[in-house]
VEXDREN-638884 format. One record per residue (C-alpha): residue number from 1; residue in one letter; chain; x, y, z. Coordinates in nm, 2 decimals. Each point is the difference from the previous one (the first is absolute). Last residue first. Example, Ala and Ser with C-alpha at 12.3 -4.5 7.8 and 13.67 -1.06 7.14 Angstrom:
residues 2
<k 2 | r S | c A | X 1.37 | Y -0.11 | Z 0.71>
<k 1 | r A | c A | X -0.14 | Y -0.34 | Z 0.07>
end
This chain:
residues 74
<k 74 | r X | c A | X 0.82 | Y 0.46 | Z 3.06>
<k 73 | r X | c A | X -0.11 | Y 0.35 | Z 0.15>
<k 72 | r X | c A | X -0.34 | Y 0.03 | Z -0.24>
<k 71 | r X | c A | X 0.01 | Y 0.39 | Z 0.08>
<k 70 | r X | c A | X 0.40 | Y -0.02 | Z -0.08>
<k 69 | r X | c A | X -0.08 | Y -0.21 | Z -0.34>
<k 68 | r X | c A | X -0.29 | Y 0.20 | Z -0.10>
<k 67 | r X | c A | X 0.20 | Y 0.35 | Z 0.06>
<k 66 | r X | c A | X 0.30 | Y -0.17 | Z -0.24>
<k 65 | r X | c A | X -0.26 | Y -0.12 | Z -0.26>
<k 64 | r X | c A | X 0.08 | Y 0.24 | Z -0.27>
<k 63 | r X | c A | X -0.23 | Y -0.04 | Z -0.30>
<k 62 | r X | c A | X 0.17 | Y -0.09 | Z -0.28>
<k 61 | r X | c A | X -0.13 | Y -0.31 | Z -0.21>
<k 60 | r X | c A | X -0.27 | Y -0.18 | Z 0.26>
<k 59 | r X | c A | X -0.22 | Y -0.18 | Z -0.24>
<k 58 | r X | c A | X 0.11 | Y -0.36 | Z 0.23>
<k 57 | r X | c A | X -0.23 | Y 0.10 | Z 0.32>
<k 56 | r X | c A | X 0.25 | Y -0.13 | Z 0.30>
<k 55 | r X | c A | X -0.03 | Y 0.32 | Z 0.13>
<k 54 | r X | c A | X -0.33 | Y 0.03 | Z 0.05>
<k 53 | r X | c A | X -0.04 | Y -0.31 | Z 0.18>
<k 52 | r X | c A | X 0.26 | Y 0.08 | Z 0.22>
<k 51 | r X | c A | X -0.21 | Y 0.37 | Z 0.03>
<k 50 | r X | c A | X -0.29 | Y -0.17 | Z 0.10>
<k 49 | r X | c A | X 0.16 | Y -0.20 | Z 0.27>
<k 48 | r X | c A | X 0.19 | Y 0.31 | Z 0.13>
<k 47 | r X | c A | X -0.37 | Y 0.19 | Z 0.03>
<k 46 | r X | c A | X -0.13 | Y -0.34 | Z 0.11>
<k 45 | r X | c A | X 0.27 | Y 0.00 | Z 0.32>
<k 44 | r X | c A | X -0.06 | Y 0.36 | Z 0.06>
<k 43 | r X | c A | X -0.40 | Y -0.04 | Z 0.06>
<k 42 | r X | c A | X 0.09 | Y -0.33 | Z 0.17>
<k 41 | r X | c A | X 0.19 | Y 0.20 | Z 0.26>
<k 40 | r X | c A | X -0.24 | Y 0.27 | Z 0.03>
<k 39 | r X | c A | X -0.30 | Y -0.23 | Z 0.10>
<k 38 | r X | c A | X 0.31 | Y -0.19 | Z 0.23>
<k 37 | r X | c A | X 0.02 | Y 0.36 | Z 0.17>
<k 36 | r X | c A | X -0.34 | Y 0.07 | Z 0.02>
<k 35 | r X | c A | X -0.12 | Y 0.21 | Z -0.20>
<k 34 | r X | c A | X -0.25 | Y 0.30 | Z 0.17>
<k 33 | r X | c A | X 0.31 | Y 0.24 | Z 0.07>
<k 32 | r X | c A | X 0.08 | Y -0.01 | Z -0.42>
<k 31 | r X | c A | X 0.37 | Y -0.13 | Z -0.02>
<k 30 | r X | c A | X 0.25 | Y 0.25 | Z -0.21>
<k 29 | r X | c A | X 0.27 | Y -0.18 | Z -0.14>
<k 28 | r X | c A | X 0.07 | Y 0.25 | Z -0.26>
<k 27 | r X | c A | X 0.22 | Y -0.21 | Z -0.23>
<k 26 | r X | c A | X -0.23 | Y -0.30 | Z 0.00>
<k 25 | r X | c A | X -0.33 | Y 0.20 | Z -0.14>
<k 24 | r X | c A | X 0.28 | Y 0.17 | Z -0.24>
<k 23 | r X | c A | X 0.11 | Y -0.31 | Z -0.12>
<k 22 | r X | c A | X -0.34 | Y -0.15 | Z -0.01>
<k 21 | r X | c A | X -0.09 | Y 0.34 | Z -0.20>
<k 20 | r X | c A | X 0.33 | Y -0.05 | Z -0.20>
<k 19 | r X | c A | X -0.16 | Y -0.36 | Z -0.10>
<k 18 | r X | c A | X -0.31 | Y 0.17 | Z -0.14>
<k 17 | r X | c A | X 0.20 | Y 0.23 | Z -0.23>
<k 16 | r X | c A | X 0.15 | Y -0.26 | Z -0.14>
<k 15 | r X | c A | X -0.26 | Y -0.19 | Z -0.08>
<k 14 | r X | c A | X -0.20 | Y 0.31 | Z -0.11>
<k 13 | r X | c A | X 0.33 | Y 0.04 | Z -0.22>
<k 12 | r X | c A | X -0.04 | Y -0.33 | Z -0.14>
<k 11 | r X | c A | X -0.34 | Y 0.02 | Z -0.06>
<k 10 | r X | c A | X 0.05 | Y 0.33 | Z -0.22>
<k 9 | r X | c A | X 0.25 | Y -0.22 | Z -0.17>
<k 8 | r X | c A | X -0.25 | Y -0.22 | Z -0.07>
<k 7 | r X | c A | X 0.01 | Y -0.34 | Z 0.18>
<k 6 | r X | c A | X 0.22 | Y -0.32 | Z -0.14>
<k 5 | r X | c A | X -0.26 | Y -0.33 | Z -0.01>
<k 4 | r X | c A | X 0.06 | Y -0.29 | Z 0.29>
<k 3 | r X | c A | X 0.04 | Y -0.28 | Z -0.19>
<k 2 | r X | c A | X -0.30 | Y -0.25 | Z 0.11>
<k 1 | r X | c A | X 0.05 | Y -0.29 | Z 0.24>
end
């Protein structure tokens, strides 16, 4: 499998940015009336999945992950 190659720094902070939008998507909590509530559910769950993944990027330097990790809840 190929390296993975480090992003931009304008990347990164779209990355970043990106993952505060899960975070904020999580946060609110705010189900749409024509989701059900396993449509919602598995909306949530891949929010949290994609901000895992996110996390475990390694061209993280000092971003603070403290809202990931409480929207994540692990």
């Amino acid at each position: 499998m190929a390296e993975e190659e480090t992003p931009s720094a304008e990347q990164i902070a779209k990355n970043y940015s990106a993952m505060g939008d899960s975070v904020d998507f999580i946060n609110n909590g705010a189900k749409p009336d024509y989701m059900s509530d396993d449509m919602w559910n598995d909306m949530v769950e891949r929010n949290k999945e994609h901000l895992r993944i996110m996390k475990a990027k390694d061209y993280w330097t000092d971003e603070d992950m403290t809202a990931v990790d409480a929207a994540i809840g692990d």
